[in-house]
C-alpha positions as CSV (number, residue, x, y, z in Angstrom):
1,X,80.5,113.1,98.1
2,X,77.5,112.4,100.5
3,X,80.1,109.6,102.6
4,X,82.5,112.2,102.8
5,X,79.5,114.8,103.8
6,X,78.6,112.4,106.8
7,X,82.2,111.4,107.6
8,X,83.0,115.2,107.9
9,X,79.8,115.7,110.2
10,X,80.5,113.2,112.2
11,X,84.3,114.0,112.9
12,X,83.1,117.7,113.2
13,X,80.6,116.6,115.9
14,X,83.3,114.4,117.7
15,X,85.3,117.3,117.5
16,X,83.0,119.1,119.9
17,X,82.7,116.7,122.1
18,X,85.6,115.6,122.4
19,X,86.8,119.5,122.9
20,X,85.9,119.7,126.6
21,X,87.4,116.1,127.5
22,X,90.7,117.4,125.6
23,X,92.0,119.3,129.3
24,X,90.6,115.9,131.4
25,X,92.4,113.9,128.4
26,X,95.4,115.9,129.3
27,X,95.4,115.4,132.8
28,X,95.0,111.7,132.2
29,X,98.2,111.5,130.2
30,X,99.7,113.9,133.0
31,X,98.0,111.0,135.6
32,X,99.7,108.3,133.3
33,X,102.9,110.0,133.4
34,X,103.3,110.4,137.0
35,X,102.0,106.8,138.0
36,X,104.4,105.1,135.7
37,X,107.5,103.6,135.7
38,X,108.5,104.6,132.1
39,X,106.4,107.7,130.5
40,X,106.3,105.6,127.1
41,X,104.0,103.2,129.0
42,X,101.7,105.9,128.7
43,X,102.1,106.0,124.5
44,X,98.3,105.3,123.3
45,X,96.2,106.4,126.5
46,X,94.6,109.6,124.5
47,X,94.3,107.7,121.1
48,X,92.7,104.7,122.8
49,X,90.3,106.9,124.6
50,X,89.5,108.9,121.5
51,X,88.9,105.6,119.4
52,X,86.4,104.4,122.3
53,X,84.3,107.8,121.5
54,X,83.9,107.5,117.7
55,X,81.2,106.2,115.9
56,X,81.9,102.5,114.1
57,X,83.2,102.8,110.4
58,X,80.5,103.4,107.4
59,X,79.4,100.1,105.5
60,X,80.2,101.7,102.3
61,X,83.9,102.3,102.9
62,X,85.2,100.6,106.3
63,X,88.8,101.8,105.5
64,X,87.6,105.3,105.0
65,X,86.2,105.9,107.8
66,X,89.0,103.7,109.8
67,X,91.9,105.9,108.3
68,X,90.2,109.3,109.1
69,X,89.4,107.9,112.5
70,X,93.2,106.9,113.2
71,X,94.3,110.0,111.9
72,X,91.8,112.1,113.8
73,X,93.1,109.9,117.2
74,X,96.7,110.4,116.4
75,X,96.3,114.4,116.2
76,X,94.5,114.1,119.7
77,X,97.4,112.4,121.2
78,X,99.7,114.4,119.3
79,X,98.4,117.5,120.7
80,X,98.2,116.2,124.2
81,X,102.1,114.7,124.5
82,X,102.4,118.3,122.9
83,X,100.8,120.1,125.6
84,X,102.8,117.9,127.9
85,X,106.2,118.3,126.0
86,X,106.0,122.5,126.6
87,X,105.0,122.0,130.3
88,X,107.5,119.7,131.3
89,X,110.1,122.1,129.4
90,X,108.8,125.4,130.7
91,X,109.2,123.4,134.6
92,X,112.7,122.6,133.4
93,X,113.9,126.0,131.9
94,X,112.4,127.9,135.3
95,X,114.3,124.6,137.4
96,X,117.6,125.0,136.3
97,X,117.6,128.8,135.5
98,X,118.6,129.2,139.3
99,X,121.4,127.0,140.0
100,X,122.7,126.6,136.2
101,X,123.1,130.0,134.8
102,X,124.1,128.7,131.4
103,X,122.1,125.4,131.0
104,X,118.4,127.2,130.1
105,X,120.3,128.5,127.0
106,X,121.6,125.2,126.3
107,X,118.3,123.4,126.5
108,X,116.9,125.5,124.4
109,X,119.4,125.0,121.9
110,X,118.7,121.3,121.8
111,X,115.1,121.5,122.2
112,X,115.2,123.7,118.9
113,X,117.7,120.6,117.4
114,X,115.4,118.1,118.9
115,X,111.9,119.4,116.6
116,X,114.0,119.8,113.7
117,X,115.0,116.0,114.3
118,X,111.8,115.2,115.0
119,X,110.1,116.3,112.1
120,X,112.6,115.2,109.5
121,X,112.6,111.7,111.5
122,X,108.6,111.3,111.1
123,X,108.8,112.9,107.7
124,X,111.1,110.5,105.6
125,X,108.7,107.8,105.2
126,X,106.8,109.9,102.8
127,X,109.6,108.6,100.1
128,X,107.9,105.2,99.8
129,X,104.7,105.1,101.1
130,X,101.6,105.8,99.8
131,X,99.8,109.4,100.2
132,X,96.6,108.4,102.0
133,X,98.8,106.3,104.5
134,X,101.6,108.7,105.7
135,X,99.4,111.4,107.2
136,X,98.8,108.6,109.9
137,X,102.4,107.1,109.7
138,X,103.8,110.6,110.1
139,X,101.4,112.0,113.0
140,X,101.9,108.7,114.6
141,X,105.8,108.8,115.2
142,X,105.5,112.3,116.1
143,X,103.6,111.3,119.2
144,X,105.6,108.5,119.6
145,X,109.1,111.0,119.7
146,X,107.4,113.6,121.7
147,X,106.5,111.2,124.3
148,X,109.7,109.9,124.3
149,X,111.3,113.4,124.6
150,X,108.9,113.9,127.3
151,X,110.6,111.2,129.4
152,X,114.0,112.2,129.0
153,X,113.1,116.0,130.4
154,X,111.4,114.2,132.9
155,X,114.6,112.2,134.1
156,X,116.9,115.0,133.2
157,X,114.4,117.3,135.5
158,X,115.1,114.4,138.3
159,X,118.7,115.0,138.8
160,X,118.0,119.1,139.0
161,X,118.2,119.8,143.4
C-alpha cells in the first residue's frame, strides 16, 4: 500500500508538471509532423519526452513502476495525436466544405467508421493477454492508429486546391 502511495504521488506530481509542457508537447508533435516526410516518423516523440521526465522505477517493484510509467506515456501521446487528429479534421471539414458540397458529410461519416475501427482494432487483444498488460497494449495501438489516420487527412488535405 505505501509503494502504491508513493507511485501515485509521484505520477500525480508529474502530472502537474508535465500539464504546462502538454500545449509545447503538442506543438512539438505539430513541429514533427510538418518537418517529416511520413507523419508516422513522428510515432513516440511525446512518449519519449514524457519517459525522459519521470522519476527511475522503485527498487521494490521495477515492473511496477515501469508499467504505470509506460502507461502514463502512452496516454500523453495518446492525447496529443488526439489533439492533432481533431485539428487536422476540423482544417479538413472547413477545406473542402467550399468547393465539395457533399464531401464534409462524407468525412464525417468515415471519421465516425474510422473510431469505431479503431477502438475495436486496439481492443481485441484483451482476449488473450493478461489484465495488467493490455491497458498499455490497448493505449499504445490507439496512438499508433490515430497517428496513422492523422497522415492520411494530412495527404488527403494535400490534394484539396
Amino acid at each position: 500500500m505505501r509503494q502504491r502511495l508513493a507511485i501515485l504521488r509521484a505520477l500525480f506530481a508529474v502530472a502537474l508538471l508535465s500539464f504546462a509542457a502538454t500545449a509545447r508537447a503538442q506543438d512539438g508533435i505539430a513541429a514533427c509532423v510538418e518537418a517529416a516526410s511520413e507523419v508516422e516518423a513522428c510515432l513516440g516523440h511525446a512518449y519519449n519526452a514524457c519517459l525522459g521526465t519521470l522519476p527511475p522505477p522503485e527498487d521494490d517493484d521495477p515492473m511496477f513502476t515501469w508499467k504505470e510509467n509506460d502507461r502514463f506515456c502512452w496516454a500523453a501521446e495518446t492525447a496529443q495525436w488526439d489533439a492533432l487528429l481533431n485539428r487536422t479534421y476540423g482544417d479538413l471539414i472547413s477545406g473542402i466544405g467550399t468547393t465539395f458540397p457533399d464531401a464534409p458529410e462524407q468525412l464525417r461519416r468515415a471519421q465516425r467508421a474510422w473510431i469505431v475501427f479503431r477502438d475495436a482494432e486496439c481492443a481485441w487483444p484483451s482476449a488473450f493477454l493478461r489484465q495488467n498488460d493490455l491497458h498499455n497494449v490497448e493505449i499504445a495501438c490507439t496512438a499508433e492508429l490515430t497517428a496513422e489516420r492523422v497522415a492520411r487527412l494530412v495527404h488527403m488535405g494535400a490534394f484539396i486546391p
